[in-house]
N, C-alpha and C positions, 0 to 999 in steps of 0.2 A: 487520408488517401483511400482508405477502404470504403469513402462514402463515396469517390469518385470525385474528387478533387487532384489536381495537377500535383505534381511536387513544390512546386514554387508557394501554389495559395496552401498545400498544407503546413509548409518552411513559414511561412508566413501567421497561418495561425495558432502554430508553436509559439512564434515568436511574440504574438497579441496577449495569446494567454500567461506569460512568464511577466511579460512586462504589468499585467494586471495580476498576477500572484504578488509579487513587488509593493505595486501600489496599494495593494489589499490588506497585506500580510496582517497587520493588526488589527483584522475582521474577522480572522480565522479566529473559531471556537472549537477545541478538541471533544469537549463534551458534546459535538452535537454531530461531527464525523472525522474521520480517518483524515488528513492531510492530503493521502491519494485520493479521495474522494470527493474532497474540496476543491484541488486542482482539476480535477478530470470533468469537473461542474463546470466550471468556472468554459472551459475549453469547448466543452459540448455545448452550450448557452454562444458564445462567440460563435462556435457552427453555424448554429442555427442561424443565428443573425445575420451571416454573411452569406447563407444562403437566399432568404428573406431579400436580402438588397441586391441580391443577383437578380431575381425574379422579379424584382419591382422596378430594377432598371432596363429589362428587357436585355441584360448582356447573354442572358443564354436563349437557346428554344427547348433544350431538355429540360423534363420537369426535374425538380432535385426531389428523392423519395425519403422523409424523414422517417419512415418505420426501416430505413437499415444502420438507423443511428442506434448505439447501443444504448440499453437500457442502464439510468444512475442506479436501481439496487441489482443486486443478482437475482438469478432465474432460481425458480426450485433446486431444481438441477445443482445448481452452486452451490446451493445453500444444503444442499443433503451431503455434498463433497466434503462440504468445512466441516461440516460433522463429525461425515465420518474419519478424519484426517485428523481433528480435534480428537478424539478418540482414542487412534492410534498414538499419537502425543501426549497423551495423560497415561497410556499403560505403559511409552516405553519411562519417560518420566518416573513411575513407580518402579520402575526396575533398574534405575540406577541407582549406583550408592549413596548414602542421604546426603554426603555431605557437599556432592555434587548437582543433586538435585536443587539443595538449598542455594545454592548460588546461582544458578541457572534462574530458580524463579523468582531471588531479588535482580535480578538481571535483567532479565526477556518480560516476566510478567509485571512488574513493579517496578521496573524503568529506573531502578537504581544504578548510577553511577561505579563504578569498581570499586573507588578510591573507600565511598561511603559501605557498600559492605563491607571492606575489608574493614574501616572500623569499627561496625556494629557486627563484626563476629568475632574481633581482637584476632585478625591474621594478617599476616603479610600482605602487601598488593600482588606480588609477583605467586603469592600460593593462589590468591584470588582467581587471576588471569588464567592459571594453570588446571584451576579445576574447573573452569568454564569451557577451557580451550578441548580437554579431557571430557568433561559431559556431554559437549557437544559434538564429538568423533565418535563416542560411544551410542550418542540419539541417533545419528546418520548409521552406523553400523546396524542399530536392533530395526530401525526403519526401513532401509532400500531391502529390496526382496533379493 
């Protein structure tokens, strides 16, 4: 819609893109981008096309402008954000208690399962849950200003 598309044709190419996320899905490689970023490919590409067929069948006389399509990597800009956000998350990180920290980062950064730490630290599920639930009320605490 932000490129100037109706609500219907961008309902529309929601719906092209999900239905080809579907048919894809076992093309998706993690090693090679984000999930959000393979969708939002996937969907920007469909734009363009159906832009391209707009213009070739003569159904508009506006030109469509592809430089107000967003760019697939971030701007500088972004990229100095995540940094410095990354940043702020690794000191408040240090400044929680270890044994909080520790399960935080089999968690969020090593995409462990609960069940699987709680066994590879020999504790409860439900201590598990409670120290995640706890580190992370504590990250939001040391974080919002």
């Amino acid at each position: 819609m932000r490129t100037g598309s109706s609500d219907a044709a961008a309902e529309e190419l929601a719906q092209d893109t999900l239905v080809t996320v579907w048919r894809k899905a076992a093309m998706f490689d993690p090693a090679q981008a984000a999930v959000s970023t393979w969708i939002f490919t996937i969907g920007r590409r469909l734009r363009i096309d159906a832009a391209r067929r707009h213009l070739l069948d003569g159904a508009g006389d506006e030109c469509f402008e592809f430089d107000r399509l967003q760019a697939d990597q971030p701007d500088v800009a972004d990229h100095a954000d995540a940094s410095r956000q990354g940043q702020r998350i690794r000191e408040a990180l240090s400044r929680l208690p270890p044994e909080q920290a520790q399960v935080l980062r089999l968690s969020f950064y090593e995409d462990e399962p609960h069940a699987r730490i709680a066994s590879e630290l020999g504790l409860p599920l439900g201590t598990v849950k409670s120290r995640i639930r706890l580190a992370v009320a504590h990250l939001r605490r040391l974080l919002d200003p």
